[in-house]
N, C-alpha and C positions, 0 to 999 in steps of 0.2 A: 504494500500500500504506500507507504514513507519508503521515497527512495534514501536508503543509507550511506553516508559519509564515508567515506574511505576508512580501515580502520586507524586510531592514532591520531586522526584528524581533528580530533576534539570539536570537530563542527557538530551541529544540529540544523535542520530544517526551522525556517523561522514564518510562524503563523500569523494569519489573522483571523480573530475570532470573532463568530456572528450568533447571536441569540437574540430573541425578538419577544417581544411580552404580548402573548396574546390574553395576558388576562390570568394565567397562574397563581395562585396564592403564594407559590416555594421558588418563584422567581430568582430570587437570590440564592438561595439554597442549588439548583440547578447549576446557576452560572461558577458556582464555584466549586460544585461535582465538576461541570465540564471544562474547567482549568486542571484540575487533577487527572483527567483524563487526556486530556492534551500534553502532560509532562510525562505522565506514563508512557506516554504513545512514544518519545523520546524528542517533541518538537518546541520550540520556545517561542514564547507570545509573543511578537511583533507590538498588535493593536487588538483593539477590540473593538466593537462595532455592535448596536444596540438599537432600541425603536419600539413603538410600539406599533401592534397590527389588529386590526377585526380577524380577518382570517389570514391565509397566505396566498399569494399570488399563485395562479395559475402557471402561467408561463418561468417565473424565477423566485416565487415563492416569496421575495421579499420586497419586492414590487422596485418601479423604473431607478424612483430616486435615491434608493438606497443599496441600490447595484453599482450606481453611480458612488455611491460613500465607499462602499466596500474597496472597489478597484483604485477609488485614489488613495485609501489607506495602505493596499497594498502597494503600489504603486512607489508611495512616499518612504515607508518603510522596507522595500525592495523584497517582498514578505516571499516565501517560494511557493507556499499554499497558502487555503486559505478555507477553514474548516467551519460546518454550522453544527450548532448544538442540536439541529433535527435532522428528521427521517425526509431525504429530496426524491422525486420523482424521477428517473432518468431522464426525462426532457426538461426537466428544470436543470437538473446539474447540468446538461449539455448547453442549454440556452444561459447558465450562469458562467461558464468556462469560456464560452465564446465574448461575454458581454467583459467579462473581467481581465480575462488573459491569462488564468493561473489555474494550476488543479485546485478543483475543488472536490472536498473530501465532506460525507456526511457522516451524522452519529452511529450510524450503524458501520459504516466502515473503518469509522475510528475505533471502535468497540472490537472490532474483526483483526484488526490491526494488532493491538496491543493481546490480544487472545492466542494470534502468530505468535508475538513475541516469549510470552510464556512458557507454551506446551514448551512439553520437555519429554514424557512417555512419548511410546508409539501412536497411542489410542489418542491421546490426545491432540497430537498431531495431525492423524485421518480425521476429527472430527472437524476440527478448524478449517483444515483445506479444505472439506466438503461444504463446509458453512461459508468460506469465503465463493468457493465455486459458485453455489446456490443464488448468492446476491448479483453475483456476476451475471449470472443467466438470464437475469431480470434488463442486465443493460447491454449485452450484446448484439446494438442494431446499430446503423449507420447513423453516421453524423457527428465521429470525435474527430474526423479528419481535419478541424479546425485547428486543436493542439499538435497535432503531426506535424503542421504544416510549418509552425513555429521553430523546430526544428529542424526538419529537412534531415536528409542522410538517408544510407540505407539502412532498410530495415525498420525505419520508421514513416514511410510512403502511409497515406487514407488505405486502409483496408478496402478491397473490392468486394462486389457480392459472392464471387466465387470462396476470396478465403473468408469471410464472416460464415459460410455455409460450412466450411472446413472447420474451421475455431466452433460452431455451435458442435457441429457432430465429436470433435477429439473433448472437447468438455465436457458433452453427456456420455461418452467414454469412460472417461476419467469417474465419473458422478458415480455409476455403474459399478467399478471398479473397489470404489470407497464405500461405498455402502456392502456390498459381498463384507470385505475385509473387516469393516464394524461389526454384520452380522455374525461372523465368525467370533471375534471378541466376546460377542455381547453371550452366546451359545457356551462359552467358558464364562463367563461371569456367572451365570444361570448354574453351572454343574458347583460351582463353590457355592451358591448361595444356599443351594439343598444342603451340600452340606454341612453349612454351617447352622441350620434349619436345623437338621438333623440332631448335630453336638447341642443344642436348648440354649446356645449362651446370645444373651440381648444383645444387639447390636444397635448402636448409638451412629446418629448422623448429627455432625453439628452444621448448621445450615445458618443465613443469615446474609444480609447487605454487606456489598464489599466493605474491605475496611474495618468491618464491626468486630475485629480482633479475635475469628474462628481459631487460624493459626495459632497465634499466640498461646489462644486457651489448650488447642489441641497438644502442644508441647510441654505446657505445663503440667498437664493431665498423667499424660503418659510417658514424657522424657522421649518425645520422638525427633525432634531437630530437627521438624519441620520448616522449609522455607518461610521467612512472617518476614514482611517489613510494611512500613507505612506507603502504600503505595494502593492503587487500586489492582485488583485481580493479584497478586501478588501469587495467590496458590491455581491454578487450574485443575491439576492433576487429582486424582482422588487418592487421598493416602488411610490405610487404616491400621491400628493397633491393638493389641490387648491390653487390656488395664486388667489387672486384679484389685477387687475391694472385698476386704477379710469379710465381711457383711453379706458378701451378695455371690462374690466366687467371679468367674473370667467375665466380662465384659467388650466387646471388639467397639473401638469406638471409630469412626470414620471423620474426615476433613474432606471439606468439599468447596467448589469453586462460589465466588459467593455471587450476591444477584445484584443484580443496580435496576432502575425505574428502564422502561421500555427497553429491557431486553431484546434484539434483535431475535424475529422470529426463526429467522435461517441458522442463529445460536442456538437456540431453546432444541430445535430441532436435531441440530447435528449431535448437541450433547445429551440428548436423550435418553441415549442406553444409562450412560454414567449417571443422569441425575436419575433413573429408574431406582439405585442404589439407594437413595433418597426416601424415594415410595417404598420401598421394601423394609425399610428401619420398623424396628419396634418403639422407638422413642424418637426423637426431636429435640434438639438442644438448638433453641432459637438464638444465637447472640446478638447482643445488641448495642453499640453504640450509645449508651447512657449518655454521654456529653455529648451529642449530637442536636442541636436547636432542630434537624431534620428530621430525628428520633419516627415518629409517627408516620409518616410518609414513607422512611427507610421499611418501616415495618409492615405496611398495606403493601409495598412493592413486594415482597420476600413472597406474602400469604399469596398474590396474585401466582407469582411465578409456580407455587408448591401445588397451589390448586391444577397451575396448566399441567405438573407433568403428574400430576394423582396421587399428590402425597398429604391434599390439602386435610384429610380424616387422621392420619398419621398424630398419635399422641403427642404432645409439646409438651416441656418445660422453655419457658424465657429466663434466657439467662444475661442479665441485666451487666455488662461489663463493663467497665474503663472506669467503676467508684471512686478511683484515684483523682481521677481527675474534677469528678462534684463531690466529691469531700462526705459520700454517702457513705453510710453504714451497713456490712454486710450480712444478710439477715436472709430468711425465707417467706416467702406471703403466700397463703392459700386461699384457695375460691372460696366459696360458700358451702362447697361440699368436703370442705378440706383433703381436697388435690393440691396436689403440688402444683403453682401454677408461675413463679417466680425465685429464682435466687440471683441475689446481689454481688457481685464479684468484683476483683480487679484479677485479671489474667497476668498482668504486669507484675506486681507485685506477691501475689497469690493470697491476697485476703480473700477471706469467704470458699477459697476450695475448697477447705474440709466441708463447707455447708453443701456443695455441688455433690461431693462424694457422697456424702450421706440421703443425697434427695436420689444420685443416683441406685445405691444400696437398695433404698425402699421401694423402688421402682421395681427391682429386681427381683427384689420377696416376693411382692406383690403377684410377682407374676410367674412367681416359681411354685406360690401356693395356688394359684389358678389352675393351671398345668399339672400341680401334685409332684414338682420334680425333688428329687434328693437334696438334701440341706448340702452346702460348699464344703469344700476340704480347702485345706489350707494349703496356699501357691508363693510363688512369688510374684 
């Protein structure tokens, strides 16, 4: 998506940034996911560029005179792209790339982008290129010959109809290809999942809004040295572990890739198998971003995305993280039925784990006296 700098080069791509208010409440909140999302992506903000709208333009989405602002910011600041915080129509991006002079890149292929950059499994890899492919398929028609032409050289000529006819057929190839190979994957996930089905021991997903410190929690848990940093998508991959809790006996606990607001649907899809892993947990460890003014919103996104892949019934504990940072107290809150329906944490520091341990223990009873399974032996 970002062409890359030579290695060594210490350069980056320098952006200009567009978001438009059509009337959002989390307006600010948004604008400043989609800065962190543009540094992940590895590119650096030029400008920014704003406005507000009824709806979006037809033709460029953000209508005449502010195609006009765009292109002289990028223009003024020499920007290489020039990225929108939404989801573009192929004929808007086409008719925005001609009207400005620069690639332009939308939120779904920024999201597709930085997803590249991640994977690090095989699987995760096939699902990415097949999610990027997918989007792709959407805009493989005539009419980028305008940026070709900017260029010139060989090998960057306007595509004709003959090879756009070629390029559609070796992509649904490819498409073809990556789906077999997932299904094969997914065909081994299914024979472990029996039997671990099988073995009675709980399996824990922890799930939640990028950022909302799954990682973190995940390593402190179990000492697994899972990758974590402050960055968005930081984990892609699915990683899981045993935890032993004298209480409860083996526990397999899972990290998973987190979610963010409009999830590209060509993502949702591709990672499907992996987030299936999701729907299949006996429990739910929501985490959450407690010092997050976006708190609520982060958290309707999460249930949105769990509901698309059929995990929305799947039992939950919210587990309320980053207390460090609001100066809360770590503690457990139950419903009206006294469920377990909250514990308070800092992943960082590890206040309140023993409370997580112990909500997870009683989960685990609970659910061993259901089933009638044999009381835990002692592990390590």
């Amino acid at each position: 998506m970002f062409e890359r700098p030579a290695a060594g080069s210490g350069a980056s791509q320098s952006a200009v940034l567009v978001q438009l208010d059509f009337g959002e409440s989390d307006f600010a909140e948004r604008l400043e996911e989609f800065r962190m999302l543009v540094s992940s992506a590895g590119a650096t903000v030029a400008d920014e560029v704003g406005g507000k709208r009824a709806r979006p333009d037809s033709a460029t989405f953000a209508g005449k005179g502010k195609v006009q602002e765009i292109k002289d910011a990028a223009v003024l600041h020499d920007a290489d792209i020039v990225i929108f915080n939404h989801d573009l129509a192929a004929g808007q991006q086409r008719n925005l790339e001609r009207e400005i002079g620069r690639r332009v890149v939308d939120r779904s292929s920024l999201i597709l982008d930085i997803f590249a950059q991640r994977a690090r499994s095989h699987e995760g890899k096939l699902q990415v290129e097949l999610a990027q492919l997918q989007h792709l398929a959407t805009r493989l028609v005539r009419g980028w010959t305008h940026l070709e032409r900017q260029k010139g050289g060989i090998g960057l000529r306007g595509p004709g109809e003959k090879q756009l006819e070629t390029d559609r057929r070796l992509l649904g190839k490819r498409v073809t290809i990556l789906k077999e190979r997932l299904r094969q994957l997914e065909r081994q996930r299914q024979v472990r999942r029996r039997a671990r089905t099988r073995s009675e021991v709980l399996a824990v997903s922890l799930v939640g809004y990028t950022n909302a410190g799954k990682s973190t929690l995940f390593n402190a848990l179990t000492k697994a040295g899972a990758y974590a940093a402050d960055q968005l998508f930081a984990t892609l991959d699915t990683t899981s572990r045993r935890l032993f809790i004298p209480e409860a006996g083996q526990i397999v606990v899972s990290d998973t890739v987190g979610f963010i607001r409009d999830l590209p649907h060509a993502l949702v899809a591709a990672f499907h198998a992996t987030l299936e892993e999701t729907a299949q947990a006996d429990l739910l460890l929501h985490v959450v971003d407690s010092s997050s003014p976006d708190r609520d919103q982060q958290m309707a996104a999460v249930e949105t995305v769990l509901d698309e892949i059929g995990a929305g019934q799947v039992p939950q504990i919210v587990v309320w993280n980053k207390i460090d940072a609001t100066q809360a107290a770590p503690g457990v809150e139950r419903d009206e039925y006294d469920r377990l329906a909250r514990v308070r944490v800092s992943a960082k520091t590890g206040a309140g784990l023993d409370l997580l341990r112990a909500a997870l223990a009683e989960v685990a009873s609970k659910r061993a006296e259901t089933r009638g399974d044999p009381a835990p032996v002692d592990g390590d």
